[in-house]
PyMOL Python script that loads the backbone (N, CA, C, O; Angstrom):
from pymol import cmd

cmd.read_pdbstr("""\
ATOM      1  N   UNK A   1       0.838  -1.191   0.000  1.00  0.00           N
ATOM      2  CA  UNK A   1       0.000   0.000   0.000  1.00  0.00           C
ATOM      3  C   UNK A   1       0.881   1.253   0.000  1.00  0.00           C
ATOM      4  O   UNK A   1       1.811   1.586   0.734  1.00  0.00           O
ATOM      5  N   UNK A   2       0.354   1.787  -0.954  1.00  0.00           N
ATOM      6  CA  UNK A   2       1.292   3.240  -0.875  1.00  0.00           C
ATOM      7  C   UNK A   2       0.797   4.133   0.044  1.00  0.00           C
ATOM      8  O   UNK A   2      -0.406   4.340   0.202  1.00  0.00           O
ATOM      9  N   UNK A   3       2.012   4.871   0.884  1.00  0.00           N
ATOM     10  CA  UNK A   3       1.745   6.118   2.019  1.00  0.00           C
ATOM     11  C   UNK A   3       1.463   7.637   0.664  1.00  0.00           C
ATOM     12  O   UNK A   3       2.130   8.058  -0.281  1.00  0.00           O
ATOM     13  N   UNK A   4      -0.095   8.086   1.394  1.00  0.00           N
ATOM     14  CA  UNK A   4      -0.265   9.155   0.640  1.00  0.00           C
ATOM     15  C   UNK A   4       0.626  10.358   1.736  1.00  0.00           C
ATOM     16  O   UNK A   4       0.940  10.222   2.918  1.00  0.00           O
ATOM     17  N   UNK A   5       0.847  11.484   0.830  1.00  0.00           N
ATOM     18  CA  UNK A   5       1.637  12.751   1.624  1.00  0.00           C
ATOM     19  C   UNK A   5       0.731  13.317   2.110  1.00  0.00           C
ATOM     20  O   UNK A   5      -0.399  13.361   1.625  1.00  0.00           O
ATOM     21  N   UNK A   6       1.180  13.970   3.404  1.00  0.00           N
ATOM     22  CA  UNK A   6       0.299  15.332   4.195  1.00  0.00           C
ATOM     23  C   UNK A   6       0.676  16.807   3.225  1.00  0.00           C
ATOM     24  O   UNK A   6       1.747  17.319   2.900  1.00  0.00           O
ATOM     25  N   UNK A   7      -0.590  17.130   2.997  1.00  0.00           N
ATOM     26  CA  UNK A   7      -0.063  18.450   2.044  1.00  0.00           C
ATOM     27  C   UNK A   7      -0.948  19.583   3.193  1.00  0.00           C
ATOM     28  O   UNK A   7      -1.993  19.411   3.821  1.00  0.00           O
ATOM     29  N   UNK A   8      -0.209  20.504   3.136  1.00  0.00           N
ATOM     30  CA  UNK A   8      -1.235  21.874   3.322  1.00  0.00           C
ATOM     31  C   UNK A   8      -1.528  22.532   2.621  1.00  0.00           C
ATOM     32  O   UNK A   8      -0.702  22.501   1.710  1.00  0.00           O
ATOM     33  N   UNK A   9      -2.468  23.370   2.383  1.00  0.00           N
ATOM     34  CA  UNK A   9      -3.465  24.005   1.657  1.00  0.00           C
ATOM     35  C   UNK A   9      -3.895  25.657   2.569  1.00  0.00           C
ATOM     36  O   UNK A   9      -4.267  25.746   3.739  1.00  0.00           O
ATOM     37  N   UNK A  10      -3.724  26.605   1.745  1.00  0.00           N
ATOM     38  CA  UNK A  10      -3.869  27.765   2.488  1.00  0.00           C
ATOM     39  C   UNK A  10      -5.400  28.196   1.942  1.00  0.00           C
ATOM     40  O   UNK A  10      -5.642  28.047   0.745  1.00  0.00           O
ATOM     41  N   UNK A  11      -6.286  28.658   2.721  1.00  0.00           N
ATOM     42  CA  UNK A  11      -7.421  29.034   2.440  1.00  0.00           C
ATOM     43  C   UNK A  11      -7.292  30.585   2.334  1.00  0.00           C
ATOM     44  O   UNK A  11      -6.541  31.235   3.062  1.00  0.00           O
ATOM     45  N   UNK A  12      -7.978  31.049   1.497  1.00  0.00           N
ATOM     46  CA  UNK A  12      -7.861  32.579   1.454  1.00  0.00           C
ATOM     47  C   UNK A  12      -9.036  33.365   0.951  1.00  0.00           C
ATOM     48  O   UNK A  12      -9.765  33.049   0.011  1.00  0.00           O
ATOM     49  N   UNK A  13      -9.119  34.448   1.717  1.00  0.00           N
ATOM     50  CA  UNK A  13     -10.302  35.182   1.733  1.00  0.00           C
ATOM     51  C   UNK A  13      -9.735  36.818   1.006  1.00  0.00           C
ATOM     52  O   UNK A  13      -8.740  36.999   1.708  1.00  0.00           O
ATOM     53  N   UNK A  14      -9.770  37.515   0.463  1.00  0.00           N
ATOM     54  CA  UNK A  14      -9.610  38.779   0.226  1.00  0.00           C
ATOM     55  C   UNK A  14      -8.361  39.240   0.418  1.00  0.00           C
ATOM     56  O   UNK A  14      -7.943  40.343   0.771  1.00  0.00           O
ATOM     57  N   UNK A  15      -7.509  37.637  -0.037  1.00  0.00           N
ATOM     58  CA  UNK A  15      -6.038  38.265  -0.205  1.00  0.00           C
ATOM     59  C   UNK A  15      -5.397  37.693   1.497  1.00  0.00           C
ATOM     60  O   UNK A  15      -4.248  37.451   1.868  1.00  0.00           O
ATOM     61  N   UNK A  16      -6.278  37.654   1.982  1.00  0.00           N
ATOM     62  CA  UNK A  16      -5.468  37.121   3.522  1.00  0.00           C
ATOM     63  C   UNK A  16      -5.811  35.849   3.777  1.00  0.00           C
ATOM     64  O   UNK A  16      -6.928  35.401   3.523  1.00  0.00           O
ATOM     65  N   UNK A  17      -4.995  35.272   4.228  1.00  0.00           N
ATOM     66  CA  UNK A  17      -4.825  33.449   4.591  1.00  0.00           C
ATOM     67  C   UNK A  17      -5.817  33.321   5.678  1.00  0.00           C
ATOM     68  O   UNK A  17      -5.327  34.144   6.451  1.00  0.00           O
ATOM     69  N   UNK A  18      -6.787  32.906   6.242  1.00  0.00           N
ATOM     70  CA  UNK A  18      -7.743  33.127   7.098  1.00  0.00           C
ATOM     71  C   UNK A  18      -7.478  31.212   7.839  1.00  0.00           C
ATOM     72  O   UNK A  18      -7.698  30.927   9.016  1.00  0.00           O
ATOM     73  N   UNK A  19      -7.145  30.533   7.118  1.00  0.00           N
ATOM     74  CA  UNK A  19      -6.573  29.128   7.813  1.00  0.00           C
ATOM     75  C   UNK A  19      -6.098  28.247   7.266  1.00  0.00           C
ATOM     76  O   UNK A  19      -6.382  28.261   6.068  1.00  0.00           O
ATOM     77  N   UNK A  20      -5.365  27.291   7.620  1.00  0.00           N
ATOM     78  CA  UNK A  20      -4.064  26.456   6.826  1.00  0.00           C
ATOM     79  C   UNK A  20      -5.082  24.906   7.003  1.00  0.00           C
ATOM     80  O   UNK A  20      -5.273  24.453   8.131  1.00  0.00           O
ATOM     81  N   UNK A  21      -5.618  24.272   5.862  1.00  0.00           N
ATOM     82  CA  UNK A  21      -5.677  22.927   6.050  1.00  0.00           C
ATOM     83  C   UNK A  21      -4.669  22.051   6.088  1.00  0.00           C
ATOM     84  O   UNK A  21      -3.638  22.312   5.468  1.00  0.00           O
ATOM     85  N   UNK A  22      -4.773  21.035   6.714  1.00  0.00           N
ATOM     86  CA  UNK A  22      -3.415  19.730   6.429  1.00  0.00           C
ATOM     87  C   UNK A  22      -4.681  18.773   6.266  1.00  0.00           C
ATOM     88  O   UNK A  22      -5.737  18.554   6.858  1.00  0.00           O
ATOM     89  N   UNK A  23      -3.930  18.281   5.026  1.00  0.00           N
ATOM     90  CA  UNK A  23      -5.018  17.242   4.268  1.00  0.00           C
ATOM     91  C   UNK A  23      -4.007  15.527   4.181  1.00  0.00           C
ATOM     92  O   UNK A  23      -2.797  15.429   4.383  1.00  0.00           O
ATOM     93  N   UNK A  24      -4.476  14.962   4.008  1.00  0.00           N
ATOM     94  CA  UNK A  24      -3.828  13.521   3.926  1.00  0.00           C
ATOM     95  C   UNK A  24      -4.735  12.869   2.242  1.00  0.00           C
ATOM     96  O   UNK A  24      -5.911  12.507   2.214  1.00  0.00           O
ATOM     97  N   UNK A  25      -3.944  12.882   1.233  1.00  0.00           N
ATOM     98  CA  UNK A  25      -4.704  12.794   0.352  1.00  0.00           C
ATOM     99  C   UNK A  25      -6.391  13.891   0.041  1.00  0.00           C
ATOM    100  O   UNK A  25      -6.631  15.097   0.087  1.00  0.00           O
ATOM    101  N   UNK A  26      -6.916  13.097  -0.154  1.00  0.00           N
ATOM    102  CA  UNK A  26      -8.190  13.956  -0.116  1.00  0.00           C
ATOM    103  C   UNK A  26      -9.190  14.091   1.276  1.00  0.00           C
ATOM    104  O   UNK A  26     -10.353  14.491   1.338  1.00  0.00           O
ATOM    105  N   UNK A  27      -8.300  13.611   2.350  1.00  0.00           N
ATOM    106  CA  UNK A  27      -9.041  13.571   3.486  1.00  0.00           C
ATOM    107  C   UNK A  27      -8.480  14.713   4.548  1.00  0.00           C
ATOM    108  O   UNK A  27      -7.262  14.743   4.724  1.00  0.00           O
ATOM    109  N   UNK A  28      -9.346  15.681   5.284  1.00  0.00           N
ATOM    110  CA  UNK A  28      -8.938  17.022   5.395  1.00  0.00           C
ATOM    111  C   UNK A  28      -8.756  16.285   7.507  1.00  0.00           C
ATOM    112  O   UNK A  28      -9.697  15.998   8.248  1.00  0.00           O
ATOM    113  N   UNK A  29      -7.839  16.241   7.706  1.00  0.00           N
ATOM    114  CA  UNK A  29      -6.890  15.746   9.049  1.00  0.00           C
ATOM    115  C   UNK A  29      -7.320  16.988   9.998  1.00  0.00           C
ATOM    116  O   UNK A  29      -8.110  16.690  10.894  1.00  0.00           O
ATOM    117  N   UNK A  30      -6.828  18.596   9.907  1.00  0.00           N
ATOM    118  CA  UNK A  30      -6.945  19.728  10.751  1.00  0.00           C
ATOM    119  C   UNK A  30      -7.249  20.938  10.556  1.00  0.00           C
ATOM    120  O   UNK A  30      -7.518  21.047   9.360  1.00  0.00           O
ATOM    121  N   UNK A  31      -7.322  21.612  10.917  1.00  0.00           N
ATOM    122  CA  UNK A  31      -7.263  23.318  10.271  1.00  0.00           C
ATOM    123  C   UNK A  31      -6.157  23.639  11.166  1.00  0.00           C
ATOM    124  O   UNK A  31      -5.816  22.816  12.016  1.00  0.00           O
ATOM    125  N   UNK A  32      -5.591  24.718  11.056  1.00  0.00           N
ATOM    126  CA  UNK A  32      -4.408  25.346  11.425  1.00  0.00           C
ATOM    127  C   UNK A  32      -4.522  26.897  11.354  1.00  0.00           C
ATOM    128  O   UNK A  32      -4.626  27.380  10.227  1.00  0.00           O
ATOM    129  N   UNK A  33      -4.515  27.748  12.444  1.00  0.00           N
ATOM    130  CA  UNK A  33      -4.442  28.833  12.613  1.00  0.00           C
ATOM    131  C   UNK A  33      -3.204  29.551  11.923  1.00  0.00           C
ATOM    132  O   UNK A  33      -2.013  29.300  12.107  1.00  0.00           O
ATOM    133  N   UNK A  34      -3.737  30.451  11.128  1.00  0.00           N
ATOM    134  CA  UNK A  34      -2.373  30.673  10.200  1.00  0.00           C
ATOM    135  C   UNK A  34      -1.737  32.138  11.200  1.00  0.00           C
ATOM    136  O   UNK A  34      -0.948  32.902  10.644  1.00  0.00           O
ATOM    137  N   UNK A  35      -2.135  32.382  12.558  1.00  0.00           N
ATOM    138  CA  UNK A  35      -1.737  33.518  13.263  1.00  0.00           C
ATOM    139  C   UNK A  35      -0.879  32.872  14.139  1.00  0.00           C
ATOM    140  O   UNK A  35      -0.072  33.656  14.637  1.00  0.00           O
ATOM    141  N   UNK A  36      -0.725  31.323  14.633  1.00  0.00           N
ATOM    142  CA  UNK A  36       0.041  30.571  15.265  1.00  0.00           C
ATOM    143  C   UNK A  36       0.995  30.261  15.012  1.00  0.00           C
ATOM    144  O   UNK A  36       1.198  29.903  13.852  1.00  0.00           O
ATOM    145  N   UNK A  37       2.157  30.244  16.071  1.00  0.00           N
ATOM    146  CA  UNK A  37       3.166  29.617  15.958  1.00  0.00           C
ATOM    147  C   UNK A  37       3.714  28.480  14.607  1.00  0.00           C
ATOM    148  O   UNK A  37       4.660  28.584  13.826  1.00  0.00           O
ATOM    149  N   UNK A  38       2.571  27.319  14.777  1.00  0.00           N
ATOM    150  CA  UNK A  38       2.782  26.435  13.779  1.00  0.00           C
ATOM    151  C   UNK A  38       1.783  26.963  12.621  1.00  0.00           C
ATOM    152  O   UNK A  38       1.335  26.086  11.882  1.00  0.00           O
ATOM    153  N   UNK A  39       1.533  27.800  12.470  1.00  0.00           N
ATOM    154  CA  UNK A  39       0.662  28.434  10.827  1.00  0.00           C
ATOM    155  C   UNK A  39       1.566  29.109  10.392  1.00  0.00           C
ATOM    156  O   UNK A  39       1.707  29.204   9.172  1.00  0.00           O
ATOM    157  N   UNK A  40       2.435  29.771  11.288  1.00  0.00           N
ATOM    158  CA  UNK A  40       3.538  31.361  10.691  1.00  0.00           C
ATOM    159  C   UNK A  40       4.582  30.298  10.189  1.00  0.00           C
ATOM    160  O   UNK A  40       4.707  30.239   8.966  1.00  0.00           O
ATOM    161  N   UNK A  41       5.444  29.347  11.042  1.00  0.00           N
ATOM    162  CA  UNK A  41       5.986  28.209  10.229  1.00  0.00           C
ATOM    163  C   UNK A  41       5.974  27.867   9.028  1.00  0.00           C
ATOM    164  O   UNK A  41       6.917  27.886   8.237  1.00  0.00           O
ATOM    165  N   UNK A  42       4.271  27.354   8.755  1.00  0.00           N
ATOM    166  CA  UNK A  42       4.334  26.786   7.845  1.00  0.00           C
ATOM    167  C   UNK A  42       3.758  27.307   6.592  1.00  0.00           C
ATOM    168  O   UNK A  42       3.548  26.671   5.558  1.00  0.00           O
ATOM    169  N   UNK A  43       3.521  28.622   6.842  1.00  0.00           N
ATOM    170  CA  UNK A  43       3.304  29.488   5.883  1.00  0.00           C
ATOM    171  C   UNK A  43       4.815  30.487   5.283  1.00  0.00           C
ATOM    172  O   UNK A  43       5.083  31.205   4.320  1.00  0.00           O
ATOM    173  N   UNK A  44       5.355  30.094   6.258  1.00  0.00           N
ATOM    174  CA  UNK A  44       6.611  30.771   5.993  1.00  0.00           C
ATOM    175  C   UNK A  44       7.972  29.310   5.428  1.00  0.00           C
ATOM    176  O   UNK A  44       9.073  29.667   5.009  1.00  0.00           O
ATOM    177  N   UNK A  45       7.584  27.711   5.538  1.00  0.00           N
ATOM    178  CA  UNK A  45       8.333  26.985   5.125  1.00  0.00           C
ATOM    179  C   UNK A  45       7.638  26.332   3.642  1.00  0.00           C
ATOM    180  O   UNK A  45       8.047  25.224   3.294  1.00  0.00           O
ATOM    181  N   UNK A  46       6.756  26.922   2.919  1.00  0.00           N
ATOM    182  CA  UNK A  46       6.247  26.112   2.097  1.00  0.00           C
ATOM    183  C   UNK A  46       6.094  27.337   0.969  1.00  0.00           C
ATOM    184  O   UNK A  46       5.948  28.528   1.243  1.00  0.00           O
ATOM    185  N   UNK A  47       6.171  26.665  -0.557  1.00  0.00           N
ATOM    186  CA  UNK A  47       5.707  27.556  -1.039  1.00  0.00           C
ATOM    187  C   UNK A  47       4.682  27.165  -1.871  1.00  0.00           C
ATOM    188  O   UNK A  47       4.151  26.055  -1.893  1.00  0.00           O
ATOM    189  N   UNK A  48       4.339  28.453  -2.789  1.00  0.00           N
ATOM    190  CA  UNK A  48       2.977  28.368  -3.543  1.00  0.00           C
ATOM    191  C   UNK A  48       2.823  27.111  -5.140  1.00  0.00           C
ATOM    192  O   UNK A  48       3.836  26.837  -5.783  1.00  0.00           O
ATOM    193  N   UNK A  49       2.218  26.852  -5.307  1.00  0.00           N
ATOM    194  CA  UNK A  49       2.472  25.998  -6.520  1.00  0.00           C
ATOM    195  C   UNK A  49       1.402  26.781  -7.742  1.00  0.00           C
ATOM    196  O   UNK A  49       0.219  26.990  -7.473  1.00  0.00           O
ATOM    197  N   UNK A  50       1.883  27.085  -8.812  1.00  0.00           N
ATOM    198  CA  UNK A  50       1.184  27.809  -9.721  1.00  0.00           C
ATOM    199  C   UNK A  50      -0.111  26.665 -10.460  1.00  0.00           C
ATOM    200  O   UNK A  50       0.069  25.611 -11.069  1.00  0.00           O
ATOM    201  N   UNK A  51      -1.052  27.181 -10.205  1.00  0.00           N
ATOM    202  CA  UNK A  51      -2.258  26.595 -10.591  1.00  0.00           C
ATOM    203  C   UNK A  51      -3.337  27.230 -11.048  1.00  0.00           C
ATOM    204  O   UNK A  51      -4.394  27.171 -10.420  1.00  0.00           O
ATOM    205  N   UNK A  52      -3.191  28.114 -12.516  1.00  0.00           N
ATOM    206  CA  UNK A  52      -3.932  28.810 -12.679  1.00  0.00           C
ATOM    207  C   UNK A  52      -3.924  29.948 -11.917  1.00  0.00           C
ATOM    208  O   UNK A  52      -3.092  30.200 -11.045  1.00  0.00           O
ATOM    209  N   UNK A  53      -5.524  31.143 -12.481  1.00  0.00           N
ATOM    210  CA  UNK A  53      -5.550  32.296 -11.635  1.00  0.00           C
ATOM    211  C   UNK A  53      -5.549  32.489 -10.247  1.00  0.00           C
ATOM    212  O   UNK A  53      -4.941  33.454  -9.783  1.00  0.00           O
ATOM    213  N   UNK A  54      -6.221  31.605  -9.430  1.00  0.00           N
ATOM    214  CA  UNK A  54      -6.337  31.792  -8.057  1.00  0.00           C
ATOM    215  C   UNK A  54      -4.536  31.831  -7.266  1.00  0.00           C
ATOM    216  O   UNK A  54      -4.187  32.485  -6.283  1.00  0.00           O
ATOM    217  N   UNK A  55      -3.723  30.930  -8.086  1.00  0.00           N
ATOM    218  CA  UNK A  55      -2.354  30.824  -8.066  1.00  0.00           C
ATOM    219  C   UNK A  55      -1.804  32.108  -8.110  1.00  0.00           C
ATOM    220  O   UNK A  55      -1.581  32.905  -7.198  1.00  0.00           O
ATOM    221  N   UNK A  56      -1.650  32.170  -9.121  1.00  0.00           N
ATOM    222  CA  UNK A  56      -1.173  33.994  -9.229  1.00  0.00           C
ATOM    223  C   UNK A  56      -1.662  34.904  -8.312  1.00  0.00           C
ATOM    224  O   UNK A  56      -0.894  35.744  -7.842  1.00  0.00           O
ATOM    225  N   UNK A  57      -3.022  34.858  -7.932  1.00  0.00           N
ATOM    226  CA  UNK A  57      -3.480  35.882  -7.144  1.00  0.00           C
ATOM    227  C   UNK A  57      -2.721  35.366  -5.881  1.00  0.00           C
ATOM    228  O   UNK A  57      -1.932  36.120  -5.312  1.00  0.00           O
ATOM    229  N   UNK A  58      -2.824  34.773  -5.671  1.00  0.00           N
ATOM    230  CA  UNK A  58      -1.886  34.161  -4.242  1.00  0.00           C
ATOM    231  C   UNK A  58      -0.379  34.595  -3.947  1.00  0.00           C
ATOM    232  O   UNK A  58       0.208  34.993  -2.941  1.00  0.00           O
ATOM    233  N   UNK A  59      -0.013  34.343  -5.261  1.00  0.00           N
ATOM    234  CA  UNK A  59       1.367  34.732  -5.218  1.00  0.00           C
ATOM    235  C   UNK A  59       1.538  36.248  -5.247  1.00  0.00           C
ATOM    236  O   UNK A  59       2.245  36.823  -4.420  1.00  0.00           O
ATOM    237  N   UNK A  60       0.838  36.923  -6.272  1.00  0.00           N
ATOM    238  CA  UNK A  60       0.949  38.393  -5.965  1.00  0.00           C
ATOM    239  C   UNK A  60       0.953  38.876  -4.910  1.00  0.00           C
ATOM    240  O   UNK A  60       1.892  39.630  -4.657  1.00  0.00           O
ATOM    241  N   UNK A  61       0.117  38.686  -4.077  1.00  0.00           N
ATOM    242  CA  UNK A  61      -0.713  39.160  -2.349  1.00  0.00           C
ATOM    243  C   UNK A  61       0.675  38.685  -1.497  1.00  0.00           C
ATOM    244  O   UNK A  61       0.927  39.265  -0.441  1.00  0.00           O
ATOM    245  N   UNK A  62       1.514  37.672  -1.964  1.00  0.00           N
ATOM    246  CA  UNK A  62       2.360  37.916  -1.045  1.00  0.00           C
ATOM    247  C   UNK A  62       3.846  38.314  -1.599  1.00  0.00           C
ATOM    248  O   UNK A  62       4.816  37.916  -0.954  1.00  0.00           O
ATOM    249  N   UNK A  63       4.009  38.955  -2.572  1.00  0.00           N
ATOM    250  CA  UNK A  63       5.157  39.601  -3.221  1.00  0.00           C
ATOM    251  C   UNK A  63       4.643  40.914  -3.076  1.00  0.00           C
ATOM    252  O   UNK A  63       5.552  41.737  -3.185  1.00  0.00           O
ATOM    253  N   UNK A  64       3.403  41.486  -2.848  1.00  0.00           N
ATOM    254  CA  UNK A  64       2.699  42.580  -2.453  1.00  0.00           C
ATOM    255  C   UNK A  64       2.489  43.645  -4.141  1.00  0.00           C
ATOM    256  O   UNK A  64       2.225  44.840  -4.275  1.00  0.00           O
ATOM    257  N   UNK A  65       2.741  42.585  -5.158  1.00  0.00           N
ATOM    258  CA  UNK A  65       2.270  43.257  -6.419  1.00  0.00           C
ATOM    259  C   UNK A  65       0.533  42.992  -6.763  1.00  0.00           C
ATOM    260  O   UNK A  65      -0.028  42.163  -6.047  1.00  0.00           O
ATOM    261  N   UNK A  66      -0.108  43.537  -7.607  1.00  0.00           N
ATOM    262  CA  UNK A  66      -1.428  43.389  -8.194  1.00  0.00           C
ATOM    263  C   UNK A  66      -1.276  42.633  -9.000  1.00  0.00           C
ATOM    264  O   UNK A  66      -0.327  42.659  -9.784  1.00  0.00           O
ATOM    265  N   UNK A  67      -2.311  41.661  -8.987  1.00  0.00           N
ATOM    266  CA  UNK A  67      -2.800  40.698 -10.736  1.00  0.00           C
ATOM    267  C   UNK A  67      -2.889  41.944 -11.740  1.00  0.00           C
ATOM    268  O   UNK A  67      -3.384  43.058 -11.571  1.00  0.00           O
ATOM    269  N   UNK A  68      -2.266  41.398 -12.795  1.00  0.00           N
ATOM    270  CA  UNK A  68      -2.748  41.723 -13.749  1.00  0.00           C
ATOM    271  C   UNK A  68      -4.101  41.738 -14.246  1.00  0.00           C
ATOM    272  O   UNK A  68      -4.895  40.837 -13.973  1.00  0.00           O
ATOM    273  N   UNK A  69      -4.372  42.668 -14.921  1.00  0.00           N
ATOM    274  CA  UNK A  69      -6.082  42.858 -15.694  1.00  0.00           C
ATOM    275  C   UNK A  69      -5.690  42.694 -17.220  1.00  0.00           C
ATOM    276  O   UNK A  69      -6.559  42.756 -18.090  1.00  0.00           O
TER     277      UNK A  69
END
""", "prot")
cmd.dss("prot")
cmd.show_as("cartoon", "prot")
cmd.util.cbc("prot")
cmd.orient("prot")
């Protein structure tokens, strides 16, 4: 049996991270306070993976540039 990976997943509301899932495959394990100790971590040890627009917007908001129009 293959071990699936723990991934996190940043939820975001209006440009701000509002809470960090840790998922195990498609099964959602915790939420994670992204104002905590272990949210600032792991928002600060992981990075973004480009996936389309919502991607970019993500990445902009934290390079502190605007999406393009």
């Amino acid at each position: 049996m293959e071990e699936v990976e723990v991934t996190y997943h940043a939820v975001e509301k209006d440009g701000v991270v509002t809470a960090i899932w840790e998922m195990k495959g498609r099964k959602h394990l915790r939420t994670i306070d992204p104002r905590s100790e272990e949210g600032r971590q792991i928002l600060g040890s992981h990075t973004v993976e480009e996936s389309g627009e919502l991607a970019n917007s993500q990445a902009a908001g934290q390079s502190g540039e605007q999406p393009a129009s």
